[in-house]
KOLFIVO-248491 format. One record per residue: x negated, y negated, z negated of N, C-alpha, C, O in turn; residue in one letter. Coordinates in nm, 2 decimals, padded with zeros to 4 digits. Each point is the difference from the previous one (the first is absolute). Layout:
// KOLFIVO-248491
+--------+--------+--------+--------+--------+--------+--------+--------+--------+--------+--------+--------+-----+
|    npx |    npy |    npz |   capx |   capy |   capz |    cpx |    cpy |    cpz |    opx |    opy |    opz | res |
+--------+--------+--------+--------+--------+--------+--------+--------+--------+--------+--------+--------+-----+
|      X |      Y |      Z |      X |      Y |      Z |      X |      Y |      Z |      X |      Y |      Z |   a |
...
+--------+--------+--------+--------+--------+--------+--------+--------+--------+--------+--------+--------+-----+
***
This chain:
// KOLFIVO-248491
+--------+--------+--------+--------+--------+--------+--------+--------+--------+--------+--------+--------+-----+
|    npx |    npy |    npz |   capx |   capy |   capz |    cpx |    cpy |    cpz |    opx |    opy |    opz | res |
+--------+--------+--------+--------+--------+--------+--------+--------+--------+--------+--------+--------+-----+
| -10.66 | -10.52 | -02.66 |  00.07 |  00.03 | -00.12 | -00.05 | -00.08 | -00.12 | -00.12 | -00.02 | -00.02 |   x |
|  00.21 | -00.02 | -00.05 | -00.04 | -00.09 | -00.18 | -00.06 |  00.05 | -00.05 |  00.02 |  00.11 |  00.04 |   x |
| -00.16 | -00.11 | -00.19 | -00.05 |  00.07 | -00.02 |  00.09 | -00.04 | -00.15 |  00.01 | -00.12 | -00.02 |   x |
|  00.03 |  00.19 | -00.05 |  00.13 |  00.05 | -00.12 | -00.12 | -00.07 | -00.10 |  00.01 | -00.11 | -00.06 |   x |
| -00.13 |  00.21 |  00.06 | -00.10 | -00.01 | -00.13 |  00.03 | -00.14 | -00.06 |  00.04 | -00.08 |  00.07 |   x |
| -00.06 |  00.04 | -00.24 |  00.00 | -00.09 | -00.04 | -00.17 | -00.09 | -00.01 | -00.11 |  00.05 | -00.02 |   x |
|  00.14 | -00.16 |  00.03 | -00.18 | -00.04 | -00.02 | -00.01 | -00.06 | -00.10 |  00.07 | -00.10 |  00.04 |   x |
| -00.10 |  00.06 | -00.17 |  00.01 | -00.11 | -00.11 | -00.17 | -00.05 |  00.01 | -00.09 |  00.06 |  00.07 |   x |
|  00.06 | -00.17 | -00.15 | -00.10 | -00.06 | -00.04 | -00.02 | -00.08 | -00.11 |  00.08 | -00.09 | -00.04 |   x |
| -00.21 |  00.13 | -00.03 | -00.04 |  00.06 | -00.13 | -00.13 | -00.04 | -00.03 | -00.08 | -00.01 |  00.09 |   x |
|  00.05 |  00.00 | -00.20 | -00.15 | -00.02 | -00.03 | -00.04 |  00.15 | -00.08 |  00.07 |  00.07 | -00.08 |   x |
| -00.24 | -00.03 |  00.13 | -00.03 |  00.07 | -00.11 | -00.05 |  00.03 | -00.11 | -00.10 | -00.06 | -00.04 |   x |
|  00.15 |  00.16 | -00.04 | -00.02 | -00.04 | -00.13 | -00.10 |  00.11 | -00.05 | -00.06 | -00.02 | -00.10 |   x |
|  00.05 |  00.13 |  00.15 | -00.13 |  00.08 | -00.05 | -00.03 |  00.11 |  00.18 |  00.09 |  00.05 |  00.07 |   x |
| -00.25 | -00.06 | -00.07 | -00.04 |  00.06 |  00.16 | -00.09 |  00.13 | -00.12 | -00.10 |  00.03 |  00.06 |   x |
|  00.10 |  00.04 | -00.19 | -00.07 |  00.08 | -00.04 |  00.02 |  00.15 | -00.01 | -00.07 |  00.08 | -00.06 |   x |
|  00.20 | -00.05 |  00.18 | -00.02 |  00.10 |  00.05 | -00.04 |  00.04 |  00.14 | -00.02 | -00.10 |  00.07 |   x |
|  00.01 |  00.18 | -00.02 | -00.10 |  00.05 |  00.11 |  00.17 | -00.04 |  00.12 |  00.12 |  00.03 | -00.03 |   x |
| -00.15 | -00.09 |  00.12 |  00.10 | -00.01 |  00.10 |  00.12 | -00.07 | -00.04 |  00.09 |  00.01 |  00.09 |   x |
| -00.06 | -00.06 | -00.17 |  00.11 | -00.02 | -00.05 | -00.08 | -00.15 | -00.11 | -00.10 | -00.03 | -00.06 |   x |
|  00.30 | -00.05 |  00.07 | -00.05 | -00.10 | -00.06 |  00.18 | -00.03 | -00.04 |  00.10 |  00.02 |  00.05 |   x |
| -00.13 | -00.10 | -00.19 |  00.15 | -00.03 | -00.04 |  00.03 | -00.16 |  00.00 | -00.05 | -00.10 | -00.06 |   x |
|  00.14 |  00.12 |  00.13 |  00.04 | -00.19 |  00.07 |  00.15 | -00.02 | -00.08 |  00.09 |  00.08 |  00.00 |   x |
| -00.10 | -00.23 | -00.06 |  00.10 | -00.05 | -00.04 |  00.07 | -00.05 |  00.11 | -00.07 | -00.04 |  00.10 |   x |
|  00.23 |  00.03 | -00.12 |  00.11 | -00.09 |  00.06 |  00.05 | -00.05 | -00.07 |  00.06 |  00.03 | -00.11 |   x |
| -00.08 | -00.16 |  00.16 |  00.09 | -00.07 | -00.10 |  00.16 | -00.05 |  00.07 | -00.02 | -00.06 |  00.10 |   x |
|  00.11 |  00.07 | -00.12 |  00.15 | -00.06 |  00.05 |  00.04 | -00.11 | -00.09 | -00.05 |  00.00 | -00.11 |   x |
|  00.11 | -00.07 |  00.13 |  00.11 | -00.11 | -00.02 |  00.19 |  00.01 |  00.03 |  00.05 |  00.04 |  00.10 |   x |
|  00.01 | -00.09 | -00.21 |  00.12 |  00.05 |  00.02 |  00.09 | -00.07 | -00.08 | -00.03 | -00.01 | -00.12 |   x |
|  00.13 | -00.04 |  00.14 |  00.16 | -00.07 | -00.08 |  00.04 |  00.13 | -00.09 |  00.05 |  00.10 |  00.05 |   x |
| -00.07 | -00.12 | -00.20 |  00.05 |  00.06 | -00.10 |  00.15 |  00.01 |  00.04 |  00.02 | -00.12 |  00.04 |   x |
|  00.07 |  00.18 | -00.03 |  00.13 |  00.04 |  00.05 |  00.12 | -00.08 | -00.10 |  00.11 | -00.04 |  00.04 |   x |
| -00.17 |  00.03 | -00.16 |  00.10 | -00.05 | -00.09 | -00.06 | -00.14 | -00.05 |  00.08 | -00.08 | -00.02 |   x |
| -00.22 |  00.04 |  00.00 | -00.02 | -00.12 | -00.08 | -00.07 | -00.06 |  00.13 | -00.08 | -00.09 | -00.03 |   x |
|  00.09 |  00.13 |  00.17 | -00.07 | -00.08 |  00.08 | -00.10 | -00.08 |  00.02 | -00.01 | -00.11 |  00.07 |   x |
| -00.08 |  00.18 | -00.14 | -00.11 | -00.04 | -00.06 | -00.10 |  00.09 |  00.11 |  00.02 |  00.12 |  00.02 |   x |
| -00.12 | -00.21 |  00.05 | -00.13 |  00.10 |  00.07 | -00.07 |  00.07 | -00.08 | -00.03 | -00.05 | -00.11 |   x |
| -00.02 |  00.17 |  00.16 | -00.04 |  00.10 | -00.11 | -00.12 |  00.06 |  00.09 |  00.03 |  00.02 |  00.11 |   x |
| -00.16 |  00.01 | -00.14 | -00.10 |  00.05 |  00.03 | -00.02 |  00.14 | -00.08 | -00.02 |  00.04 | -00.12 |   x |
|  00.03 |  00.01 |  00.25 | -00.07 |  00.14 | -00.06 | -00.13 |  00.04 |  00.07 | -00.05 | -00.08 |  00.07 |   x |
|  00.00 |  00.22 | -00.09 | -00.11 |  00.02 |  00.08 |  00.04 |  00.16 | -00.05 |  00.06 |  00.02 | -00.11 |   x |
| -00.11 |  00.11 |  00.22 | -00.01 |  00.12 |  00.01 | -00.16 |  00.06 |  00.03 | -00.07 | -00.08 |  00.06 |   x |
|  00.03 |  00.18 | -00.08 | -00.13 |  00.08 |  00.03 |  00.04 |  00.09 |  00.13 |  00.11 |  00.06 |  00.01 |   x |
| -00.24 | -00.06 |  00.09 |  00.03 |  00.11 |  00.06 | -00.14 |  00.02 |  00.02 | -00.09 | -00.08 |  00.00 |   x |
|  00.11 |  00.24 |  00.04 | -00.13 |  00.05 |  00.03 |  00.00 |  00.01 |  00.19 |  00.11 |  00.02 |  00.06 |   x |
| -00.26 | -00.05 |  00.01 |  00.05 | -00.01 |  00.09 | -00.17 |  00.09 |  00.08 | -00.11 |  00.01 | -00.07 |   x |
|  00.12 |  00.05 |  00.21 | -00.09 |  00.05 |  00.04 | -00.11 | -00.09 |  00.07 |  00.02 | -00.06 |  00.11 |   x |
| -00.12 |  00.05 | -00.15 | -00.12 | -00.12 |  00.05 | -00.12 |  00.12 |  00.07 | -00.10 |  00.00 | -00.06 |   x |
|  00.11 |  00.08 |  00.16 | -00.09 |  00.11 |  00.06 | -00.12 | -00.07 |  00.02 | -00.08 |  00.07 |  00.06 |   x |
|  00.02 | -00.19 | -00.10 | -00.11 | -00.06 |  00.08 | -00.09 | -00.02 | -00.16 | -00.12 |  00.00 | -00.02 |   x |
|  00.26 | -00.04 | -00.08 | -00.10 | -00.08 | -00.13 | -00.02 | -00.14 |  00.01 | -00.08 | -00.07 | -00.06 |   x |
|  00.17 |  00.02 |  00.15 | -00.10 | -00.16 |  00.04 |  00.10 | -00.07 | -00.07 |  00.01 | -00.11 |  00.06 |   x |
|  00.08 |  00.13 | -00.18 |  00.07 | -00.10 | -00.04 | -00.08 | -00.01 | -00.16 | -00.03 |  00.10 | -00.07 |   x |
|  00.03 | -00.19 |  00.04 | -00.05 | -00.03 | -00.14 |  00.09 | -00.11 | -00.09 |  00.06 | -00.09 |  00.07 |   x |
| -00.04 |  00.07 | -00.21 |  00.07 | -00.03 | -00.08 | -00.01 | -00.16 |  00.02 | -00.09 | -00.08 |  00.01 |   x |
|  00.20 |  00.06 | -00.01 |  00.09 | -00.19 |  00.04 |  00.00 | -00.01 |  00.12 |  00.02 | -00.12 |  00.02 |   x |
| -00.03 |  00.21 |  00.12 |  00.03 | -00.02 |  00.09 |  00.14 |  00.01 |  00.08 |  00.04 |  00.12 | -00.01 |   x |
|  00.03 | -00.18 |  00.07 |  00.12 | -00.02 |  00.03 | -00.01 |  00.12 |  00.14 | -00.07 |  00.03 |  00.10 |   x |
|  00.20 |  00.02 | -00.15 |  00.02 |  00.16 |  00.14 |  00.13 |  00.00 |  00.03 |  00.08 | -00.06 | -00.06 |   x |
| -00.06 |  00.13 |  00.18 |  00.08 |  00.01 |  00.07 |  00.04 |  00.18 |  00.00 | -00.04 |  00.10 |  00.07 |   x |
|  00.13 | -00.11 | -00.15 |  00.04 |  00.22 | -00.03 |  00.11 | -00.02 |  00.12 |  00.08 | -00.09 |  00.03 |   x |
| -00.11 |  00.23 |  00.01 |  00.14 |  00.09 |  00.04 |  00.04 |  00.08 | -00.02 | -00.07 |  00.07 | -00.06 |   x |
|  00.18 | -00.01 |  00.09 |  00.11 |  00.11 | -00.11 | -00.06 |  00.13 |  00.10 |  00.01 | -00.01 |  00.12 |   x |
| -00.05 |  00.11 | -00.17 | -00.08 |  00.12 |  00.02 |  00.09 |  00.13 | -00.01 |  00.11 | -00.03 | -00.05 |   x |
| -00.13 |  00.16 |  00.09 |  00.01 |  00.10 | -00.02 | -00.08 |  00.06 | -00.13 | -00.12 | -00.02 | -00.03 |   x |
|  00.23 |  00.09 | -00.05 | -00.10 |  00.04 | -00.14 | -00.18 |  00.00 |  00.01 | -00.05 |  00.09 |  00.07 |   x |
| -00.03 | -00.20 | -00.14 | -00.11 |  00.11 |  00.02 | -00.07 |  00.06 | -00.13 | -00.12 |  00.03 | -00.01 |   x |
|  00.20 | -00.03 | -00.08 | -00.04 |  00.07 | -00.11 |  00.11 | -00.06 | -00.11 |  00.10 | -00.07 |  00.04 |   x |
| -00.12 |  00.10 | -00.20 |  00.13 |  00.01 | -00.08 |  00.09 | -00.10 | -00.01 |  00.12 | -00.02 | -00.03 |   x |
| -00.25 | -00.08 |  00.07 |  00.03 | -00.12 | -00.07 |  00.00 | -00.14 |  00.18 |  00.06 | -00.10 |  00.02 |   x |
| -00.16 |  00.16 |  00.05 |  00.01 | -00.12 |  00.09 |  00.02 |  00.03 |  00.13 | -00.06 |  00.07 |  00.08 |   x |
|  00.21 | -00.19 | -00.06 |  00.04 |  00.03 |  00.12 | -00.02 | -00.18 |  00.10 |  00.09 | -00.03 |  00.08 |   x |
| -00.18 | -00.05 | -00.10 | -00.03 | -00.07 |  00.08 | -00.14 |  00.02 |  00.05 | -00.10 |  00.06 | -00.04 |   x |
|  00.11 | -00.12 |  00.14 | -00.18 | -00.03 |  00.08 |  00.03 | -00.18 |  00.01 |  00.09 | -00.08 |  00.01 |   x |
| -00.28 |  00.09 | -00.03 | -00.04 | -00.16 |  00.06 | -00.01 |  00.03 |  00.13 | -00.06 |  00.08 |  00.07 |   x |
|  00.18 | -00.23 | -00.03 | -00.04 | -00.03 |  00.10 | -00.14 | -00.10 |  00.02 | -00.11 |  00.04 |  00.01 |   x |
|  00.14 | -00.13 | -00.02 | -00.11 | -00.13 |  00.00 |  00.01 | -00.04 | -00.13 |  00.08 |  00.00 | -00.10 |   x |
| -00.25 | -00.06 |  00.13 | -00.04 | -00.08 | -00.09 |  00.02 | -00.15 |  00.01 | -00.09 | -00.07 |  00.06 |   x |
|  00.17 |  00.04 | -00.11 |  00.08 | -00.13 |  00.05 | -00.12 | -00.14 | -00.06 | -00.06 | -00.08 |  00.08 |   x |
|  00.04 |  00.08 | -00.21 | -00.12 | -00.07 | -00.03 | -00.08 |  00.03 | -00.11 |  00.05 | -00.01 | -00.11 |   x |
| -00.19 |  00.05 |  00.15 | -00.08 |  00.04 | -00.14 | -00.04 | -00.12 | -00.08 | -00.01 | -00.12 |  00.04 |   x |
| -00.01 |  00.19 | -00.17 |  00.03 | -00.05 | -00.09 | -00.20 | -00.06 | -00.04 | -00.10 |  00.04 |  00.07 |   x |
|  00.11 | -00.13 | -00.19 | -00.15 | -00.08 |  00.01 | -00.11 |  00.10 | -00.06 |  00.06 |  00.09 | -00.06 |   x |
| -00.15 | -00.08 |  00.07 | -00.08 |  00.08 | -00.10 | -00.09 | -00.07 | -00.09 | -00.06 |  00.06 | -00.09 |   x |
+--------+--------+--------+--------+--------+--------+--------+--------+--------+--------+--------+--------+-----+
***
């Protein structure tokens, strides 16, 4: 069977809560009317159970079951850490 869940990838932008870490997406897209590429970027909070992601590192989320008010993704991988 397909697995539905969504996966996006994101860098993060703050690891200073306990399990949890909030990762930017950024998208790209054709303004509809002036056809113009448009960059945007969204926040999401995402579940890190280990702590092993830290800030500018590039992740790999997927789309979760609620796990609290605000965050419904988990890290999957740590796609590439970032310099220190």
């Amino acid at each position: 069977m397909k697995e539905r869940r969504r996966t996006l990838t994101g860098r993060v932008l703050s690891d200073k809560m306990e399990k949890t870490v909030v990762v930017s997406v950024e998208r790209t897209f054709a303004h509809p009317l002036y056809h113009k590429v448009v960059k945007t970027s969204k926040r999401y909070k995402a579940h890190d159970a280990e702590s092993a992601c830290h800030v500018g590192d590039l992740v790999i989320i997927r789309e979760a079951r609620p796990l609290s008010r605000e965050k419904r993704w988990i890290v999957e991988t740590i796609v590439e850490r970032a310099e220190r």
